[in-house]
N, C-alpha and C positions, 0 to 999 in steps of 0.2 A: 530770207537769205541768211547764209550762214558765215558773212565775210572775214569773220577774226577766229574761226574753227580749221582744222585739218580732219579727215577722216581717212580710216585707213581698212583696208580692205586683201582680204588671202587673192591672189592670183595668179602664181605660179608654181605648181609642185617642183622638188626638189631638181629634177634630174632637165625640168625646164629652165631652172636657176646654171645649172651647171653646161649646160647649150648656149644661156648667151652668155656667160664667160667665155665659154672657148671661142664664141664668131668675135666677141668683142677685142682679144687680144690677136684676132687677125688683122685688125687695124691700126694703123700708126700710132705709137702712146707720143702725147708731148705732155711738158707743164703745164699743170693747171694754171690757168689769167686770171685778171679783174677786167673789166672795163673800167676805163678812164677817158670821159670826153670822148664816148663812142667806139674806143680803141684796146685793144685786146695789149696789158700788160702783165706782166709778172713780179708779182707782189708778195715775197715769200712769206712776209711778215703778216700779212692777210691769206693766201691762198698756197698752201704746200699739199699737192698731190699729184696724183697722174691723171692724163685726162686723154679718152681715146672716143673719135666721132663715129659714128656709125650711120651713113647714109643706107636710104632704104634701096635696096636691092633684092634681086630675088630669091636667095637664098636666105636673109637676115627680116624679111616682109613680115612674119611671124608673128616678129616680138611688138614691131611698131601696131598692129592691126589688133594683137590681144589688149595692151596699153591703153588705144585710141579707145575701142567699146568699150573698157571697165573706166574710166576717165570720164565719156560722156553718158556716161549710166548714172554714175554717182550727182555729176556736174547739175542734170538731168533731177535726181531725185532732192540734189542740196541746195549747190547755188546757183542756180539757172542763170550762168553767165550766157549773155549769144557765144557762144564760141566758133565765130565764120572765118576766121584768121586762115591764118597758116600752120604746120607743125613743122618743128627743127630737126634735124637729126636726133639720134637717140646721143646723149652723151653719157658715155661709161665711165665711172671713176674708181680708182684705185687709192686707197689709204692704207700705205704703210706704218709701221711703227712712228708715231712723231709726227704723221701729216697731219692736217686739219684745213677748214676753212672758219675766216672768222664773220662774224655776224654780219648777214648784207639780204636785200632782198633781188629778186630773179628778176624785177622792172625796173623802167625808170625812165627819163624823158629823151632816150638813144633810142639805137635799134632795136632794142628790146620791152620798148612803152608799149607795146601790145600787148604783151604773156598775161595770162589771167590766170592761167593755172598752173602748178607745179606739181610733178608727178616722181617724185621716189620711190620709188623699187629694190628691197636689200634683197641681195641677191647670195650675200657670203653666210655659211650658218654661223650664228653668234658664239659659237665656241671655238669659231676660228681668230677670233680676237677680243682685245679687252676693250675697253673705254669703246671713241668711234662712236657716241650717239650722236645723232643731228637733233637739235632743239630748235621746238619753234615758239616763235613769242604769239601768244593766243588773244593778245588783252591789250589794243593798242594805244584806252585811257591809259592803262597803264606805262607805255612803253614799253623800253627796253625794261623797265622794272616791272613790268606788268607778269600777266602768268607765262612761265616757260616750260613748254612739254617736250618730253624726250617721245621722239618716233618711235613703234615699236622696230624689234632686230631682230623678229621672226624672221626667217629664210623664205622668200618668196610675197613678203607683204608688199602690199605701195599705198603710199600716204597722200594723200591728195589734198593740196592747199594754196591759196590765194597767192599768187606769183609775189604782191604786195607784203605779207607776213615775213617781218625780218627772220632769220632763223639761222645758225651754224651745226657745225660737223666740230665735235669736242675732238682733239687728239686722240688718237690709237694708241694705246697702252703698249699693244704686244700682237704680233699677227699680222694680218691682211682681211681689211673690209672693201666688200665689191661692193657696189648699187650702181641704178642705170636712171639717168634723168631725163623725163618728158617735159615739154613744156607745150601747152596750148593757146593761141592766141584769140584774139578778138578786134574788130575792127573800131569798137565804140567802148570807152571807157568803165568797166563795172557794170554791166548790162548785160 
């Protein structure tokens, strides 16, 4: 098992990148939150960005069904979590010039102590903006000092990693970075 790894993988061509932007800005944008004690707050100084949910429906089914198999292919080939949970909405984020998220992981002993996996998807081509990597910490002898890798920012890649692996989104320099985040869960702890 590969618990303190991400792997990342090509899976959607360009013109599929540019379909779910467009479904995804048909949905309500708010503030990106933290959780706090369970509870959805807004935390500029941790979490500045946009954030739009995208329940599955029938015209948006696409993207959640392409995600799920390439998710449990890899999950399947690395870390053979059970993954018999649930799955969340798709969450789409937008990072302006300035936005960012700061170091945090995708679990924890709330609602969200199930996700076992994390699935980002960049969705914008990287020459639409500057800075905007998400780093993840690889090396958790290490901590937060441990190894820190930057995601790739190929158009259409998704990066698949342990819900548990702290990791941020470094500010945007200049531009606009899209990605769209999966998470998968599990009933049993690391299993």
């Amino acid at each position: 098992m590969h618990i303190q790894q991400f792997f990342t993988v090509p899976l959607l061509d360009q013109q599929a990148c540019e379909r779910a932007i467009t479904q995804s800005l048909e949905e309500d944008m708010i503030e990106g939150t933290v959780l706090v004690s369970d509870k959805s707050v807004r935390m500029r100084k941790s979490r500045n960005c946009e954030v739009r949910w995208m329940y599955p429906a029938l015209h948006n089914k696409w993207l959640s069904d392409v995600i799920s198999r390439a998710v449990r292919e890899v999950n399947n080939k690395t870390f053979q979590f059970n993954l018999d949970g649930y799955e969340e909405p798709l969450q789409f984020l937008t990072y302006r010039m300035g936005h960012f998220y700061a170091t945090h992981t995708d679990n924890g002993d709330d609602s969200v102590a199930t996700r076992k996996l994390t699935a980002v998807i960049q969705l914008s081509d990287p020459k639409d903006y500057w800075g905007g990597c998400t780093s993840v910490y690889t090396n958790s002898r290490g901590g937060l000092e441990g190894n820190r890798r930057c995601m790739s920012k190929t158009q259409g890649t998704m990066t698949i990693f342990p819900s548990h692996l702290p990791h941020f989104a470094w500010p945007v320099l200049w531009g606009t970075r899209r990605a769209v985040v999966a998470w998968f869960h599990g009933s049993s702890p690391l299993r």
